[in-house]
C-alpha positions as CSV (number, residue, x, y, z in Angstrom):
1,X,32.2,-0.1,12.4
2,X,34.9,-2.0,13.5
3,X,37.6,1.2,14.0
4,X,35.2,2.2,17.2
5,X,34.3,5.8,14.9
6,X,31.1,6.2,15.8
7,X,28.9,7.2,12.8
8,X,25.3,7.7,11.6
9,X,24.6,4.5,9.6
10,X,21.2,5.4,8.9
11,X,20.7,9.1,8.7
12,X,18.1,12.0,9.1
13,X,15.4,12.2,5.8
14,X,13.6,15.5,5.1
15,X,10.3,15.1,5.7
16,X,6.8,17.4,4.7
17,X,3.5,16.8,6.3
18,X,0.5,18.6,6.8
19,X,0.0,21.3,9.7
20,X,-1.7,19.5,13.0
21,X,-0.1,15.8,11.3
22,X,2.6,14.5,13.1
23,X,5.9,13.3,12.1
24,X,9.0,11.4,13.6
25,X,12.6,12.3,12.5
26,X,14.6,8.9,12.6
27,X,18.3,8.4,12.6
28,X,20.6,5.2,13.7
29,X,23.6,5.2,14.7
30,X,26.7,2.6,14.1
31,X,27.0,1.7,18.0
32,X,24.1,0.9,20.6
33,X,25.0,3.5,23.3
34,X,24.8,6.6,21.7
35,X,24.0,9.6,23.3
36,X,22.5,12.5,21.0
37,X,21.5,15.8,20.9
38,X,18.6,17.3,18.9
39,X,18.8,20.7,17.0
40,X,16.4,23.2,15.3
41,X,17.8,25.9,13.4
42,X,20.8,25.7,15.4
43,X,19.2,25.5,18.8
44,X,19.0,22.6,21.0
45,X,15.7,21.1,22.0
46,X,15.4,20.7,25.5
47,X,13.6,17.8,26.8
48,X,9.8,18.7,28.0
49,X,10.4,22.3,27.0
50,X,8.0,21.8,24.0
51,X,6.1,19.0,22.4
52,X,8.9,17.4,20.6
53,X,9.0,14.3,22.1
54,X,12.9,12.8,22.3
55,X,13.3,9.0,22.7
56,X,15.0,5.9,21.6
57,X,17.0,3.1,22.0
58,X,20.6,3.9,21.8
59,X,21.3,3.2,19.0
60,X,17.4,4.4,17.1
61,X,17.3,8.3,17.8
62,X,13.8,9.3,17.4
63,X,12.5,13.2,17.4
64,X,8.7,12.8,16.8
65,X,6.1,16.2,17.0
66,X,3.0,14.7,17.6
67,X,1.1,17.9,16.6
68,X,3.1,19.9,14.1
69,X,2.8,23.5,13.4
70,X,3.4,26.3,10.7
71,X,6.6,27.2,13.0
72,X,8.1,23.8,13.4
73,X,9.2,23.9,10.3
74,X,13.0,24.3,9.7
75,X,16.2,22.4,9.8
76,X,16.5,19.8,12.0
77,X,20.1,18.2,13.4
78,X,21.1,14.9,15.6
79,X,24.7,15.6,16.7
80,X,26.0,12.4,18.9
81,X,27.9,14.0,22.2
82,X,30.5,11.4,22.2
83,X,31.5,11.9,17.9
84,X,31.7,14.7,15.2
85,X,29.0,12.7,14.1
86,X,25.9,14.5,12.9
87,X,23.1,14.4,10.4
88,X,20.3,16.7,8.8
89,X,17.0,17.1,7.5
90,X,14.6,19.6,6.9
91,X,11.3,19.6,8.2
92,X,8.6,21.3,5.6
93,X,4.8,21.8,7.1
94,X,2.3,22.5,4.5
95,X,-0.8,24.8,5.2
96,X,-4.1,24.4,4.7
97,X,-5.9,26.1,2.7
98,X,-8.9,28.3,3.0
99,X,-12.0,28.3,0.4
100,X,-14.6,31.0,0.5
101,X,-18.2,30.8,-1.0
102,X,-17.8,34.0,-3.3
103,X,-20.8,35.2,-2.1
104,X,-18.8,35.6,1.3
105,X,-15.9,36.3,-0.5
106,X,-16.3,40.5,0.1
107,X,-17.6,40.0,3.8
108,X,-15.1,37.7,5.3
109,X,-11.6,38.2,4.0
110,X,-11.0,39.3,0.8
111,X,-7.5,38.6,1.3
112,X,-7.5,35.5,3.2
113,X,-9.5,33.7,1.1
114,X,-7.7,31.2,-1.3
115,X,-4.7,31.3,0.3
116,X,-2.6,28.7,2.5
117,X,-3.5,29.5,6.4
């Protein structure tokens, strides 16, 4: 932008994958030095604290979870430090589901079976 307001030109997507897939939240921003901040649910990620992985170029802000889980999912927020700028997403994980032979079906886990894990 040619004001110097520095904005999300390409923002945050909602994303759903598969539980133990892995998935990279992607935002770019309208100048190449940005500095960012990564949310969940209103919490910041903290670099190395857990296995999101934050990276980029400046200007690319990447968030990628290399190994998702039931519990990753939520809303998601890249807030520049240097703006009001900010953009989200939501993150939906889908379960797998569990098939028992009926045979097994009283001896295992009536109630487990042919539901999402």
């Amino acid at each position: 932008m040619n004001d110097g307001t520095r904005v999300f030109v390409v923002p945050l997507k909602n994303i759903t994958v598969a539980d133990r897939g892995a998935v990279t939240f992607q935002c770019e921003s309208s100048h190449p030095d940005t500095t960012v901040r990564w949310y969940k649910n209103g919490a910041e990620l903290v670099v190395g604290a857990s296995h999101h992985r934050i990276h980029g170029d400046g200007q690319q802000c990447l968030l990628t979870i290399d190994s998702v889980g039931l519990d990753d999912a939520g809303d998601y927020c890249c807030r520049m430090l240097d703006s009001d700028a900010a953009t989200k997403a939501v993150l939906t994980v889908k379960g797998q589901l569990v098939w028992c032979a009926p045979a097994l079906w009283h001896h295992i886990a009536p109630d487990a079976c042919g539901r999402c894990a």
